[in-house]
N, C-alpha and C positions, 0 to 999 in steps of 0.2 A: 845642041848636044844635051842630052835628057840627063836630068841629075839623076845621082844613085839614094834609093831611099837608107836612110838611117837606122842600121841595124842594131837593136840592143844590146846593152853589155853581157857578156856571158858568164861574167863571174857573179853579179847575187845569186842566179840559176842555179850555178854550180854548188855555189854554197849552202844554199837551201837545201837542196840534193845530197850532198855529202854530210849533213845533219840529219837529216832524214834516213838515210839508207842504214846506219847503226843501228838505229834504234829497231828500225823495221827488220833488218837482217838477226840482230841478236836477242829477239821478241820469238821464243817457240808457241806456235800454237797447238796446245794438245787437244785431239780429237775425243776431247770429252764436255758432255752437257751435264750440270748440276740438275738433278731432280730431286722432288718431294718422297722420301723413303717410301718405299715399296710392303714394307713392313706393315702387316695389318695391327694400329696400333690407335687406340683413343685419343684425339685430343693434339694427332699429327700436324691439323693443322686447328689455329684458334683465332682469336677475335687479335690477339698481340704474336702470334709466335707460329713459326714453322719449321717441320724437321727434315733436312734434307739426307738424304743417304750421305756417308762419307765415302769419300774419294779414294777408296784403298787399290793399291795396284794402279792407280791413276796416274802416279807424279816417278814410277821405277825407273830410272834412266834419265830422268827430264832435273832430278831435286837433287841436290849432295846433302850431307847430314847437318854441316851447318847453316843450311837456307831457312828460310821460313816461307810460309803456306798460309796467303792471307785469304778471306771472305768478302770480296766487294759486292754490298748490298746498292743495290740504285733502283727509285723507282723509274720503270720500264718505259718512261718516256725520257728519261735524264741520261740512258745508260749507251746511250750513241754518243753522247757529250764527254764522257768520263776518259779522260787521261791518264796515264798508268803514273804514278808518282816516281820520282828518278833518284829520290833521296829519302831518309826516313821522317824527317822535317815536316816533307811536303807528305805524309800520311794523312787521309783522310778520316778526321773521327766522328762521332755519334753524332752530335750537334751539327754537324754538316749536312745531313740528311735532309735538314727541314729549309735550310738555305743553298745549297748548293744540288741537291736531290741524290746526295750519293755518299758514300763511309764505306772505312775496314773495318774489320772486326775479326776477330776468333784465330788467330797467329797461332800456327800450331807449326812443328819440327817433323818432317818425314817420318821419323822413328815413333811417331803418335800417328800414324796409319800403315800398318804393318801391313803388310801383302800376306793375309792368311785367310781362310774359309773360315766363319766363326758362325755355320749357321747350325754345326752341332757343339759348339763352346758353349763354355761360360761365362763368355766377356762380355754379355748382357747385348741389347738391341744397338749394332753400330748405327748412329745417325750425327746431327752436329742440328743444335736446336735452336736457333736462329730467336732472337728477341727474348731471352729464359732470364736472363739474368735482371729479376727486378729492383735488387737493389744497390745497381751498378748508377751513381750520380756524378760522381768527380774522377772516376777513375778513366786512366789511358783506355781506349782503342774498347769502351764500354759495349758490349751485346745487351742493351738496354728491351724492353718492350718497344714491337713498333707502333709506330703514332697512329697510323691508319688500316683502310681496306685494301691501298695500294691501286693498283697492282706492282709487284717487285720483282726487279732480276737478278742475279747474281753470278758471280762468276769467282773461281778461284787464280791468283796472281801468286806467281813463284817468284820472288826476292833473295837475293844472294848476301852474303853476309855484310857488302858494305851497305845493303837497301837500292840495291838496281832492280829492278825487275828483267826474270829473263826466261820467263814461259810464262801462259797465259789458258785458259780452257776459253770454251765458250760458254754467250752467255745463255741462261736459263729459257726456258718457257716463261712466263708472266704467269707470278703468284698472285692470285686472289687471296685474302684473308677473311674469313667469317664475321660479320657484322651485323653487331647486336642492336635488338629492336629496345627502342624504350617504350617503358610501360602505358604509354597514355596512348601511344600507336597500337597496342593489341586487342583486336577484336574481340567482347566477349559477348556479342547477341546473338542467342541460341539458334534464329533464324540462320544463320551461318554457315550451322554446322552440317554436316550429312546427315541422309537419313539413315544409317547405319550405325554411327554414334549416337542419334538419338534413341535407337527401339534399345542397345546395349545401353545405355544410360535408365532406359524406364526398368528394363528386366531386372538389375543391381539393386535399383532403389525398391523393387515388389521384393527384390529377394530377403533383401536388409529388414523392410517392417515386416515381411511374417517369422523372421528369426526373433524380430523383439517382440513381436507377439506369445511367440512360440515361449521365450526365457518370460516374460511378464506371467503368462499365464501357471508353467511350473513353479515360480516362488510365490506366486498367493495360493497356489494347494499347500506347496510345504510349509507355509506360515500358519493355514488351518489348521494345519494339522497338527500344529504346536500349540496355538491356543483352544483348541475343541476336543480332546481326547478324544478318542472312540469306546464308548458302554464296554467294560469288560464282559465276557459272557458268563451266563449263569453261573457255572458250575465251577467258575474261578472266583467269584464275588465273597467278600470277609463277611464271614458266619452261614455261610449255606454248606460246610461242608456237613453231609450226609452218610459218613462212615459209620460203622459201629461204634457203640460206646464203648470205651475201655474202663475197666476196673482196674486196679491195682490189686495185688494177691501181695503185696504185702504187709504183713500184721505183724507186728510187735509182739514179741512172746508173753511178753506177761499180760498184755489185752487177754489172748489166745485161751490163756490157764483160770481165768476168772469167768466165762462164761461158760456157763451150763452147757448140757450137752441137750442136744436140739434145739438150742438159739443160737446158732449160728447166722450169723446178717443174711438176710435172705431167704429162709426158710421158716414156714411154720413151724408154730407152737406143735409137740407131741400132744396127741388127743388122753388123755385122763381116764383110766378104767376106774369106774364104778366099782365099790365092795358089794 
């Protein structure tokens, strides 16, 4: 008689099972992916910092007004690893990034993403700018700058007021960050360049020395011309004027009454008749 093989017990199963299926069951996934703002803006993304659109209209239905709406940053090889925290305890902060490859950040209240068109408002460029806050060092659930070029995922987690999590988005595309060259790495031997930057490099420099030719040569006229006067002409030179001469016709009456008659200034003596 052939024995019967030994069947496992079916209660850790079960129990494993019935711990798992809560979580799994009251875990909403909203079909929404975080992206890099759309917004044509300078500086969206940088060497420390990225701006992702905000989630407005995202969380209507899924968030009540006292939940919170976290940022879970992970880089994008860590972020299959990432556990949803089930308490506010177990939150992940800043420092955890560089040891554990993953943190929250940016706790924001439904009512800080209103479900409205703000692309002819005034409520300025909706984004949520991931790494801004540089002089976040000792404080809770810090948006510090990030450490690296990454690359990073992220994903939005809905938390209900005792700190359950109980919606979930998906997570990101893989953020690259911009990564700055140091200086001793930058090429600057001309043979390098194009030859299209080179002929615009000569032309600038031809253009520049005849412009300082150009001002060189005007200020030594005008400085001639302040030490070498120019010859006044003839007929303005002191003492050539060639006018008539004037007299004066003014005489003093009593000169006037003492002179004879035909000595007047200027005229001849009367000729003398003979007896």
């Amino acid at each position: 008689m052939a024995l019967g093989r030994r069947q496992p017990h079916p209660r850790p199963l079960l129990l494993l099972v019935l711990l798992w299926l809560p979580q799994s069951l009251s875990l909403e996934l909203i079909p929404y992916k975080p992206q890099i703002t759309a917004w044509d803006l300078g500086g969206k993304v940088t060497a420390t910092t990225f701006s992702l659109e905000q989630p407005r209209c995202v969380f209507d239905g899924h968030a009540l007004a006292n939940d919170t709406i976290w940022l879970v940053v992970a880089f994008s090889n860590a972020s299959r690893d990432f556990q949803n925290p089930q308490t506010p305890a177990k939150i992940p902060t800043f420092p955890q990034l560089l040891t554990e490859g993953h943190y929250m950040t940016l706790p924001l209240s439904p009512d800080q993403l209103p479900c409205e068109d703000l692309a002819g408002g005034s409520g300025g460029v909706p984004v949520l700018r991931v790494g801004n806050d540089f002089g976040c060092h000792q404080q809770l659930y810090c948006n510090a700058p990030l450490p690296s070029q990454g690359p990073y995922s992220v994903k939005f987690l809905v938390m209900d007021a005792s700190g359950s999590p109980k919606a979930e988005t998906k997570w990101s595309n893989p953020i690259y960050l911009h990564q700055g060259k140091a200086p001793s790495s930058i090429d600057t031997w001309p043979g390098r360049r194009s030859g299209c930057m080179i002929v615009i490099t000569s032309i600038l420099s031809a253009l520049a020395g005849l412009l300082l030719l150009a001002f060189l040569a005007a200020s030594t006229i005008r400085l001639s011309s302040l030490w070498w006067a120019e010859e006044a002409p003839e007929h303005l030179r002191i003492g050539s004027f060639t006018g008539k001469r004037y007299m004066t016709h003014h005489i003093p009456p009593s000169e006037a009454a003492t002179l004879p008659v035909g000595c007047e200034p200027g005229l001849d003596p009367l000729p003398r008749l003979s007896p």
